[in-house]
SELO-190953 format. One record per residue (C-alpha): z, y, x; chain. Coordinates in steps of 0.001 Angstrom, whole numbers. Example, Ala and Ser with C-alpha at 12.3 -4.5 7.8 and 13.67 -1.06 7.14 Angstrom:
<rs>
{r {7800, -4500, 12300}, A},
{r {7140, -1060, 13670}, A},
</rs>
This chain:
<rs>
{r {129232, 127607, 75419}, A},
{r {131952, 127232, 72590}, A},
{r {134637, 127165, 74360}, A},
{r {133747, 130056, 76038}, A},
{r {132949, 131690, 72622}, A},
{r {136482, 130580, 71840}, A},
{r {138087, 131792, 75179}, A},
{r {136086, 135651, 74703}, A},
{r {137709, 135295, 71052}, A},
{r {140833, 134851, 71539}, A},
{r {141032, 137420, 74586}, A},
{r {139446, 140126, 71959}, A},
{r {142772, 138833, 69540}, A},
{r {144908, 139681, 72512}, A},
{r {143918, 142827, 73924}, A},
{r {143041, 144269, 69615}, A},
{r {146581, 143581, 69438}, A},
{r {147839, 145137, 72110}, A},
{r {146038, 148311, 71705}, A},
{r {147575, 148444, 67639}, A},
{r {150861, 149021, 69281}, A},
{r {150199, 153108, 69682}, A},
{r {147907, 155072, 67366}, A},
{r {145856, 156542, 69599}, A},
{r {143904, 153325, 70690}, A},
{r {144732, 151092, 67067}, A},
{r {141405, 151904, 65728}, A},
{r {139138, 150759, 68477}, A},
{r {141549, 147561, 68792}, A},
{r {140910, 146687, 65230}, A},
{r {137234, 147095, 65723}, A},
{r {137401, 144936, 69266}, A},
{r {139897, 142238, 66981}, A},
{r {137428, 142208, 64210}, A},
{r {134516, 141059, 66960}, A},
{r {136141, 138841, 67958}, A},
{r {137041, 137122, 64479}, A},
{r {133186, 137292, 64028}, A},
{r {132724, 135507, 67673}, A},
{r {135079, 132847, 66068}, A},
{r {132981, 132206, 63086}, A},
{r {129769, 132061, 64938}, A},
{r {131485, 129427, 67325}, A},
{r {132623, 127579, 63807}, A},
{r {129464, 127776, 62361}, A},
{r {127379, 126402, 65130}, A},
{r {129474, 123446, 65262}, A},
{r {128534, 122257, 61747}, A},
{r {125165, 119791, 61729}, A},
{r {124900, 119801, 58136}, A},
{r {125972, 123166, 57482}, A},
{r {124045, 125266, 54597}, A},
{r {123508, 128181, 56830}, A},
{r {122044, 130179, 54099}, A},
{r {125108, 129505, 51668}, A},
{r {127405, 130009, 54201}, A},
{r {125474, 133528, 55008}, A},
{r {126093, 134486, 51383}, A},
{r {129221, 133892, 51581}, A},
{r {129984, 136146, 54427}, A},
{r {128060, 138999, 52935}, A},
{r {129516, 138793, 49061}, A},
{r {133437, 138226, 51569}, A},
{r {132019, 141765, 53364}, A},
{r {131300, 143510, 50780}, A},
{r {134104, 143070, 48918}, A},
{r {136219, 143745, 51952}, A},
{r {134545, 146686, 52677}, A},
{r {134430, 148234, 49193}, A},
{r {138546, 147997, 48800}, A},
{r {138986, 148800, 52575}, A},
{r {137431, 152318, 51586}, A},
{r {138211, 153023, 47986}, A},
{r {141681, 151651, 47870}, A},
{r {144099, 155061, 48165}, A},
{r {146838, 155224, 51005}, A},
{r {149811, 154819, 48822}, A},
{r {148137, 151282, 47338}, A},
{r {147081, 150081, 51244}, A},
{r {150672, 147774, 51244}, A},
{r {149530, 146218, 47989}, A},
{r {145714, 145543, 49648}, A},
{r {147933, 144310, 52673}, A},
{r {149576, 141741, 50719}, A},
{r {146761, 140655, 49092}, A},
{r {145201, 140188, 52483}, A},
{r {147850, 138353, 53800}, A},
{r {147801, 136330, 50444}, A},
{r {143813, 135082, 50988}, A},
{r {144698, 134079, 54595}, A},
{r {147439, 131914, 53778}, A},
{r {145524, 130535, 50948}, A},
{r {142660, 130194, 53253}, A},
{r {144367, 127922, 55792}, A},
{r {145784, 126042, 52738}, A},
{r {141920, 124952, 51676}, A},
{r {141173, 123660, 55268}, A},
{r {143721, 121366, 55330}, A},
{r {143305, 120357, 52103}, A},
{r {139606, 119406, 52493}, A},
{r {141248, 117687, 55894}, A},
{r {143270, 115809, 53562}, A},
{r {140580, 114632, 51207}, A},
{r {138518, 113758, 53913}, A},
{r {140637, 111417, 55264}, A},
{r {143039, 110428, 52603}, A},
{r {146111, 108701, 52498}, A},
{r {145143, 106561, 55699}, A},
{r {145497, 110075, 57309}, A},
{r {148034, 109742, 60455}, A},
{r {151765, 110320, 60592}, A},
{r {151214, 113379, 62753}, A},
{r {147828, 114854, 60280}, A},
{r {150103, 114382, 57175}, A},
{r {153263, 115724, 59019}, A},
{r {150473, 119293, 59609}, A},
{r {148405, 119227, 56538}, A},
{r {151850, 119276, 54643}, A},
{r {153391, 122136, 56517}, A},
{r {149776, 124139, 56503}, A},
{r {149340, 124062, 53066}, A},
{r {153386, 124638, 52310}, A},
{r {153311, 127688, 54134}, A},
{r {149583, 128618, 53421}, A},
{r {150092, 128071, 49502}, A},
{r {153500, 129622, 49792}, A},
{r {152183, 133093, 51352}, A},
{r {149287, 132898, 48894}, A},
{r {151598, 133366, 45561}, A},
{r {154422, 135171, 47650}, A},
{r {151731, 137755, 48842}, A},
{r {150936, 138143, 44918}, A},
{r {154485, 138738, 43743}, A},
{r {154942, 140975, 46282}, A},
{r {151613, 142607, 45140}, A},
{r {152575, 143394, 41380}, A},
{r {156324, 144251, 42473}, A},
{r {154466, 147053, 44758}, A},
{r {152133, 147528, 42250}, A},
{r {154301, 148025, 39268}, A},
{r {153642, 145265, 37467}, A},
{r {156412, 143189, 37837}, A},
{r {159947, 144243, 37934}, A},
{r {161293, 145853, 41874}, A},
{r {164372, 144805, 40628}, A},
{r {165869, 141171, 42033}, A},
{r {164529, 138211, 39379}, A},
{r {167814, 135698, 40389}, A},
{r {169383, 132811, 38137}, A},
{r {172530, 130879, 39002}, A},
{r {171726, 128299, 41504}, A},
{r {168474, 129597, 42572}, A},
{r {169034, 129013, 46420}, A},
{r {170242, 125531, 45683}, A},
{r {167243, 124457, 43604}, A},
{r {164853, 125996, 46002}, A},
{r {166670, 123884, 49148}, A},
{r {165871, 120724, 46531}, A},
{r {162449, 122245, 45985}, A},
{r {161771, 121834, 49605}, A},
{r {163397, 118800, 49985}, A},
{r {161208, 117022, 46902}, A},
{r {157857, 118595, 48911}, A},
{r {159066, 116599, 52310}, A},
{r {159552, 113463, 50444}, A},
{r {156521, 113665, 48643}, A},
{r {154786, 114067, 52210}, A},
{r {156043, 110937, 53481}, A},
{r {154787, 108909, 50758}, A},
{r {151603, 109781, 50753}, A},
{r {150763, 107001, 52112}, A},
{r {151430, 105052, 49323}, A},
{r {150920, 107378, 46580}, A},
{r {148023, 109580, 47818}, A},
{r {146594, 112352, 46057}, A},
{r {149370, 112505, 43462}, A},
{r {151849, 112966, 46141}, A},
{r {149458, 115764, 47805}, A},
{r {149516, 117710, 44247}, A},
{r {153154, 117141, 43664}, A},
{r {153515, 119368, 47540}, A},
{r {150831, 121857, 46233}, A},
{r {152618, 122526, 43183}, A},
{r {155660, 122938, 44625}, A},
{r {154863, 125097, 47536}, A},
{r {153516, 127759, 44908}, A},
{r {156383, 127518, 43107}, A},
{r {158306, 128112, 45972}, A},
{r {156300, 130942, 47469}, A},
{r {157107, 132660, 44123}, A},
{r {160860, 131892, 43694}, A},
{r {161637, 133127, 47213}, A},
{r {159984, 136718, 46586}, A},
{r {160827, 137359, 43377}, A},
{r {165194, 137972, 44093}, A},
{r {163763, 140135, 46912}, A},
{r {164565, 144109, 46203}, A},
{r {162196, 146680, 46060}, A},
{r {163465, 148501, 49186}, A},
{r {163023, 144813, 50751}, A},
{r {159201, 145289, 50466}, A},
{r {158231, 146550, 53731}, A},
{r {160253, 143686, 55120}, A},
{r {158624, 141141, 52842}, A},
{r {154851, 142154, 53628}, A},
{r {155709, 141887, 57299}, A},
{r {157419, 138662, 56669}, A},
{r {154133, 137497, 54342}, A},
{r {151992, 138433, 57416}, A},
{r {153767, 135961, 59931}, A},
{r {153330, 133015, 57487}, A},
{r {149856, 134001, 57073}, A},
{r {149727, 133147, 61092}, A},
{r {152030, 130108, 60957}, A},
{r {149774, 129203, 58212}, A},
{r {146547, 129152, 60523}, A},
{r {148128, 128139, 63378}, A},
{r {149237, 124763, 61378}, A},
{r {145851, 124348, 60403}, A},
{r {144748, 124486, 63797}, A},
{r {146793, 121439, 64663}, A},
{r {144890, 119378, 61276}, A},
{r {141646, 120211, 63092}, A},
{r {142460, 119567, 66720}, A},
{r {141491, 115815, 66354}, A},
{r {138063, 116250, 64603}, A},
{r {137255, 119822, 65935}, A},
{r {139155, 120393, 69511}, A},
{r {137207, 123750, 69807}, A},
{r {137786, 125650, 66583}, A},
{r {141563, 124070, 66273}, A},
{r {142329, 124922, 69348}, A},
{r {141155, 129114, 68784}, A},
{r {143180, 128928, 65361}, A},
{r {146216, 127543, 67137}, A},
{r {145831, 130890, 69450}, A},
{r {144731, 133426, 66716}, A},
{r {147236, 132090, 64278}, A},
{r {150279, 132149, 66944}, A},
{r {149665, 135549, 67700}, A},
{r {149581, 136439, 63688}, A},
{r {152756, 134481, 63272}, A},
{r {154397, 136162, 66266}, A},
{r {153583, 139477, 66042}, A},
{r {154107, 139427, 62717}, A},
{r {157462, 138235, 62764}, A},
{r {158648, 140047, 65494}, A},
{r {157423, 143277, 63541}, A},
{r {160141, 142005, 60840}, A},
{r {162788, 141988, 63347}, A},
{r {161713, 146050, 64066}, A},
{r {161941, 146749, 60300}, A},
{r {164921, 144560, 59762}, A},
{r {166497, 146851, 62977}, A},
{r {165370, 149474, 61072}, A},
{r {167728, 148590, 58159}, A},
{r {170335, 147270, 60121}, A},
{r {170107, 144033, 57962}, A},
{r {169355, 139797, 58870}, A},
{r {166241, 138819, 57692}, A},
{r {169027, 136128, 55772}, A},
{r {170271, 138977, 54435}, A},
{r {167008, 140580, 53009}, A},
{r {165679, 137403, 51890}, A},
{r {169312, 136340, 49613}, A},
{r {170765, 139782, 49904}, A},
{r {168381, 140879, 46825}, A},
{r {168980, 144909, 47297}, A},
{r {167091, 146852, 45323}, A},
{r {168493, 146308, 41903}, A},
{r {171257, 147001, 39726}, A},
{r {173897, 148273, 42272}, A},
{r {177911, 148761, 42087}, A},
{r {179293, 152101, 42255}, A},
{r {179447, 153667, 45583}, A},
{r {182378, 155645, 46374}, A},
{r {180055, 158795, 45733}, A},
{r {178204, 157863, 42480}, A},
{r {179241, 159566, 39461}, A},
{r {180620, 162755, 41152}, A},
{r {178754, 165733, 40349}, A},
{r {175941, 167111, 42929}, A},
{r {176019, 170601, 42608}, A},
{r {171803, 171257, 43183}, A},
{r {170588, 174491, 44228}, A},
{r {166952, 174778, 43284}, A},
{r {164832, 177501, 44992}, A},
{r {161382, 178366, 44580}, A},
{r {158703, 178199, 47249}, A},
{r {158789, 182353, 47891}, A},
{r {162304, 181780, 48696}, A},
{r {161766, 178507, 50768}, A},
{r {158805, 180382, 52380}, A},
{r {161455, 183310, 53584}, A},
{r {163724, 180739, 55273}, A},
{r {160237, 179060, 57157}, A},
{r {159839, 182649, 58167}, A},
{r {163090, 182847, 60129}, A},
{r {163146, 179787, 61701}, A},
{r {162264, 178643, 64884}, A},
{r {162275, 174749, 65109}, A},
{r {160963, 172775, 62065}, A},
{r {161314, 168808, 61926}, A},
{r {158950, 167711, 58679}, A},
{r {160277, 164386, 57253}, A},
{r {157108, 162390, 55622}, A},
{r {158622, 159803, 52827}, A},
{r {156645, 157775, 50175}, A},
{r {156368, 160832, 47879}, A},
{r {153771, 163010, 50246}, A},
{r {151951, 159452, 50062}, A},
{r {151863, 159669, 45978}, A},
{r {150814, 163691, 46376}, A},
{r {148170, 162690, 48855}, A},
{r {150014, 165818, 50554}, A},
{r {148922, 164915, 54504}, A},
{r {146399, 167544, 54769}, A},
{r {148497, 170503, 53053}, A},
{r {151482, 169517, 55490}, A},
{r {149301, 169771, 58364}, A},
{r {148071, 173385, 57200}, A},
{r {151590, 174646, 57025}, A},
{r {152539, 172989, 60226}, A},
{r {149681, 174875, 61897}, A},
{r {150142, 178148, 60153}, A},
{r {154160, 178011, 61302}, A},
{r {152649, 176738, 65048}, A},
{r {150333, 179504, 64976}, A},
{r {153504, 181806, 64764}, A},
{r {155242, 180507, 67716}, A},
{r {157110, 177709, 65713}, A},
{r {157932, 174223, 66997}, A},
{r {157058, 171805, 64193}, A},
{r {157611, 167845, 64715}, A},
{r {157203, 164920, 62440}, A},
{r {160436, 162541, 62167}, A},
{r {159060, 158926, 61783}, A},
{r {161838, 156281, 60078}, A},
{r {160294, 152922, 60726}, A},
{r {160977, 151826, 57113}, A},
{r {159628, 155285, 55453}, A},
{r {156880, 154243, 52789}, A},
{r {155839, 150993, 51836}, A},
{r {155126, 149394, 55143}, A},
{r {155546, 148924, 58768}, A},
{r {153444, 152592, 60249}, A},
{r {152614, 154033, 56125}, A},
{r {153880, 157377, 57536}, A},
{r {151963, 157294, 60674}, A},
{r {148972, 156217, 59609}, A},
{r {148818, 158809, 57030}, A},
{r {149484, 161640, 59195}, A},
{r {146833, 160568, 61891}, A},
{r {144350, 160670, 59147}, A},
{r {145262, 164442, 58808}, A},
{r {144600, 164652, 62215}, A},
{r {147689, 165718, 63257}, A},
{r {149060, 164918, 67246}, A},
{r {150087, 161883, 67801}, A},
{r {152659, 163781, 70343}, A},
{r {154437, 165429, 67414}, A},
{r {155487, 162236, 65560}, A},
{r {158587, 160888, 67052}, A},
{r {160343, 157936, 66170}, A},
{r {163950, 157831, 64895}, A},
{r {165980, 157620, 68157}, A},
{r {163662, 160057, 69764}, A},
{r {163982, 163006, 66692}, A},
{r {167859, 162424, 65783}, A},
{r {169051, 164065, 68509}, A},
{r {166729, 167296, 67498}, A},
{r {168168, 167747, 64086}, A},
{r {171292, 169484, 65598}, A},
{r {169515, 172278, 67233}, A},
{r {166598, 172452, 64242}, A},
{r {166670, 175654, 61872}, A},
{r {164807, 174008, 58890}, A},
{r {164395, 170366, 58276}, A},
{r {162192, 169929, 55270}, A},
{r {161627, 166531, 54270}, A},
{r {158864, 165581, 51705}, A},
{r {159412, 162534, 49369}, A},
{r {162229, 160494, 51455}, A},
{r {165171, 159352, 50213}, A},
{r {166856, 156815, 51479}, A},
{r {165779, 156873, 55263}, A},
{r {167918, 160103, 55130}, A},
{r {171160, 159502, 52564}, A},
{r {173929, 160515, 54663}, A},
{r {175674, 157402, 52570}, A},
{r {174307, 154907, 54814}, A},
{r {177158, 156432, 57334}, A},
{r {179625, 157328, 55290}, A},
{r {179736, 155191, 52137}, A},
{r {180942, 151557, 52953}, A},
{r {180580, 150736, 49412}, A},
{r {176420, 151551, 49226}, A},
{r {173814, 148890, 49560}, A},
{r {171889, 150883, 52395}, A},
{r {175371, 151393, 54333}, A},
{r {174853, 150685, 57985}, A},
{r {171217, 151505, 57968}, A},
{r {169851, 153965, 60967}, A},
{r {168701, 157115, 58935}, A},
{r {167307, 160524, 59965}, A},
{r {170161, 162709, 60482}, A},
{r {168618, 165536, 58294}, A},
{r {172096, 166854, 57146}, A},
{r {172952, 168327, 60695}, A},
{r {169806, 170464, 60498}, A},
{r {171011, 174075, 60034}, A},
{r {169295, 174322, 56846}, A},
{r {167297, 171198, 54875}, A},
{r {164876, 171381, 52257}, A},
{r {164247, 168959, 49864}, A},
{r {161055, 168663, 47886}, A},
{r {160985, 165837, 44907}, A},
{r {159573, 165774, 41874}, A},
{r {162070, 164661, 39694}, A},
{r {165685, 163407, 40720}, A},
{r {164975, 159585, 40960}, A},
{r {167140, 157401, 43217}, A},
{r {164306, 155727, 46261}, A},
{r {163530, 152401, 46357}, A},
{r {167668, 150938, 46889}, A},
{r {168638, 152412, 43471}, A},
{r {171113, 154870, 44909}, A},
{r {171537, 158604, 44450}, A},
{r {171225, 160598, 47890}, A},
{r {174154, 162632, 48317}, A},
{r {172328, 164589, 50825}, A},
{r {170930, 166163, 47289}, A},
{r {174535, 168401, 46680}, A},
{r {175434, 169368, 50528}, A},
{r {176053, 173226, 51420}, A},
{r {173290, 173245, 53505}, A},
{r {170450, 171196, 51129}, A},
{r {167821, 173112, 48577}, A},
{r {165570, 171412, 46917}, A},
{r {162316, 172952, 45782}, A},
{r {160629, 170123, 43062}, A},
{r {157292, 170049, 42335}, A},
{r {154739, 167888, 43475}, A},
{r {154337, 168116, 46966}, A},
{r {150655, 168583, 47298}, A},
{r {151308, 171211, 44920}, A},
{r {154227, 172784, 46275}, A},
{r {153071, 173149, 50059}, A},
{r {149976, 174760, 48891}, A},
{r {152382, 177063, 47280}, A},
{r {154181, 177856, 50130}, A},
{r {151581, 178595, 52408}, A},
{r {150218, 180710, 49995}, A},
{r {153693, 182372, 50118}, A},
{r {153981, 182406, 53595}, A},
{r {150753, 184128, 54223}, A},
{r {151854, 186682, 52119}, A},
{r {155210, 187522, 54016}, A},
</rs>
């Protein structure tokens, strides 16, 4: 009966997955994934004998609760910071079970338990205090800008190098050897996120989530001798974390046409040399939303491009009422999706699908690029780098190389930002002075009520 508790588990992980990968069908596979996690634990549970039942029912409602209350209070724009944190507990989660493996057993442990309580709670430990630098960079709290000192690579390779030495004499050293790995694979988790950019992040959580699976699935292999059943299911769940997850880093590292080498020690996102267009002047032309509202009114085709600032203006709902206000008209409006827009992997997406708009009006970037050159008015709301003509142009920027949304061959494009603030690469969007850009600032909540209000009145 476990193993079949195991088996529908890990089937539920499989198919949950599978339906996450279009947003029609990701909310009922997160409810079918999240069964079977709860299958799991029963399974786990009932193979305890001396298992506090009662404490370990506590547990699981104080763990819901808490879950539950930031899973609904925590805003949009914060949900990569709540990710990270998440990924942070499961890491530091698999990093406990081996541990307890370890004190169980000790230093008499064998070669192959020591060889995967060492990597579980290296990577497990590691993704717990990356996931919380990559928390207060995302959360303001420490710098977006690369932290780097001379030699840093070189003394995290030794870093790594002191943890797998300490590992193999823990057979004669024991516990002090086991602290000596825990201590360092903290300190490593931290000195590998902190060089890593601000426009990095969405990368980084991504990257966080796989070792959150590798994580597990290490711990799986500590427990496969004394619990077959339950190592064997966090060998599967944990694989599929780990996968998935890193394979959804390739797609954002695509995204920015960047190596995952290169995000991790490429460290963009901070102080960066002059591009060939930096320091010109950008001549703006600012327009108000009466005059913005006059060029809606004439066009035909509208592509709306959704950045990180209609996140910050909670602006999903206005967008949606001026999209259907323009539809109602006889206007085509469709969403451009960049698959690094926001703070992570889908922001963009799931923000608009909780405004209810159609799923069939969000395309992705290879899909919507070739739409621009026919489009009358691409407005885009709170981008900026996912659309900086440098990244084709300029081979002296930081972003240069990286797929944008070709909003610059739209007949007309309108720009709404609040102030003139580079994005998250620290470069200024020359998109900003082109004959064909406005911008109308404000904050976009604000500013598409405004129009509407304007349009309506045309």
């Amino acid at each position: 009966m476990i193993d079949f508790l195991y088996l529908i588990s890990a089937i539920c992980f499989i198919y949950g997955l599978k339906m996450l990968s279009h947003p029609k069908t990701a909310r009922n596979g997160n409810i079918i994934a999240s069964l079977g996690m709860l299958i799991a634990i029963i399974a786990t549970v009932s193979l305890g004998t001396n298992l506090d039942l009662k404490m370990i029912g506590i547990a699981m409602l104080i763990g819901a609760i808490i879950g539950g209350f930031f899973a609904t209070k925590v805003e949009m724009t914060q949900m990569p910071q709540l990710v990270a944190i998440f990924n942070g507990f499961g890491g530091g989660a698999s990093a406990l079970v081996a541990s307890s493996e370890f004190l169980k057993y000790g230093a008499d442990s064998s070669m192959f338990l020591i060889i995967s309580i060492t990597l579980s709670v290296l990577v497990g430990t590691l993704t717990l205090t990356g996931s919380f630098i990559a928390f207060g960079k995302l959360q303001g709290l420490i710098s977006t800008k690369p932290i780097t000192f001379p030699g840093q690579q070189i003394f995290n390779a030794l870093l790594a190098i002191t943890m797998f030495t300490a590992a193999y004499f823990i057979p004669t050293y024991g516990i002090n050897a086991f602290y000596i790995i825990v201590i360092l694979s903290g300190l490593l988790g931290i000195l590998l996120v902190i060089p890593i950019g601000g426009a990095d992040m969405p990368v980084v959580i991504s990257l966080l989530n796989s070792y959150s699976g590798i994580a597990a699935a290490m711990t799986g292999f500590v427990l496969v001798n004394s619990q077959p059943s339950a190592g064997n299911a966090l060998i599967i769940c944990g694989s599929l974390v780990g996968a998935s997850g890193m394979i959804l880093t390739q797609i954002m590292c695509k995204g920015m046409n960047r190596s995952l080498a290169n995000v991790i020690f490429g460290a963009v996102g901070g102080e960066v040399e002059a591009s060939s267009g930096e320091g010109k002047e950008v001549n703006i032309k600012s327009y108000s939303t009466e005059e913005a509202a006059m060029i809606f009114d004439a066009a035909e085709k509208i592509i709306v491009v959704p950045g990180y600032g209609l996140a910050v203006a909670q602006a999903q709902h206005a967008v949606r009422e001026v999209a259907e206000f323009l539809e109602d008209k006889g206007k085509t409006v469709l969403y451009a999706i960049h698959p690094v827009a926001g703070r992570m992997p889908g922001h963009m997406n799931v923000l608009l699908a909780e405004a209810n708009i159609s799923y069939e009006q969000l395309k992705d970037l290879d899909e919507i690029n070739p739409e621009f050159e026919d489009c009358d008015v691409a407005i885009v709301l709170g981008a900026n780098d996912v659309v900086n003509p440098a990244a084709r142009s300029d081979q002296n920027s930081p972003i240069y190389g990286m797929p944008i949304l070709n909003v610059d061959k739209a007949r007309t494009v309108i720009i709404n930002k609040r102030t003139m603030n580079t994005g998250f690469a620290g470069v200024q969007n020359e998109l900003f002075g082109y004959e064909n850009s406005i911008m109308v600032f404000g904050d976009a909540k604000d500013m598409l009520i405004k129009l509407l209000s304007d349009l309506k009145e045309l």
